[in-house]
C-alpha positions in Angstrom: -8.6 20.8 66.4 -5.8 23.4 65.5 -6.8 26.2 63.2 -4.7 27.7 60.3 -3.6 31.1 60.8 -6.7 32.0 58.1 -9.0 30.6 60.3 -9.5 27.6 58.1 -9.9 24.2 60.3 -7.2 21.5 59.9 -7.6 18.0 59.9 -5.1 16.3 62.4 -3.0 19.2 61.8 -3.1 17.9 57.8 -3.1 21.1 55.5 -6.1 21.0 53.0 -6.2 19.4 49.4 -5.6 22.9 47.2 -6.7 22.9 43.6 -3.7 23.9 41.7 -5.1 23.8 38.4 -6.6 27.6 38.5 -3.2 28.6 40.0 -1.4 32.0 39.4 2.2 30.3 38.8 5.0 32.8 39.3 8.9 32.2 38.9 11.7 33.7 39.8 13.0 34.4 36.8 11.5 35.5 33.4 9.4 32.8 31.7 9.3 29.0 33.5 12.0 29.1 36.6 13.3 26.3 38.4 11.0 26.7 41.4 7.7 28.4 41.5 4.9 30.0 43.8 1.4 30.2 44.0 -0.7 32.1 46.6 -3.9 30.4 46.7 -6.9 29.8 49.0 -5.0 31.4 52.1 -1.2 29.0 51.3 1.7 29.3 49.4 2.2 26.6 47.1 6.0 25.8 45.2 6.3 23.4 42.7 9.4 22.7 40.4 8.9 24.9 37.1 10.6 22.3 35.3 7.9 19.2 36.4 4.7 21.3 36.8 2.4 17.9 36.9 4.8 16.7 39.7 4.1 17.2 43.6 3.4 20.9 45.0 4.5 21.7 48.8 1.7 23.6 50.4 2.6 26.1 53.2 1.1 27.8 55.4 1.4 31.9 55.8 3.6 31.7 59.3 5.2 28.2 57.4 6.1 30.5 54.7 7.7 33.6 56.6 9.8 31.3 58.7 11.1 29.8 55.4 11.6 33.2 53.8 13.2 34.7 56.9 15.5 31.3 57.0 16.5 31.7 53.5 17.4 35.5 53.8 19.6 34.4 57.0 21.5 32.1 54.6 19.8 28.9 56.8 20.2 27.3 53.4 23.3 28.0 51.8 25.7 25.6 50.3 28.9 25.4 51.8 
């Protein structure tokens, strides 16, 4: 069984269920931004500011830095 880097067990590699409700919400912007994160339980959950009852990607914290890192590198620019 592979283990998250918190030392929390995963399931087939399947990230845990996260209640979002309690969530800390921040944007990027002032007030409700397009995209917005969460640190909770260990993961870093981003939903879109503008559908908050709509899906929520759950990463975890090495998931996260690679994103970061990938988005600071311009990995996701639009040409």
């Amino acid at each position: 069984m592979a283990e998250s880097t918190i030392g929390q067990p995963l399931t087939n590699g399947k990230k845990p269920q996260l209640d979002l409700a309690s969530a800390d919400w921040q944007s990027s912007s002032q007030g409700t931004g397009d995209v917005q994160i969460a640190f909770i339980e260990g993961y870093i959950a981003m939903r879109d500011g503008r559908s908050p009852d709509g899906p929520s990607l759950i990463f975890t914290p090495a998931e996260w830095r690679a994103f970061v890192l990938g988005a600071r590198d311009g990995e996701f620019d639009l040409t």
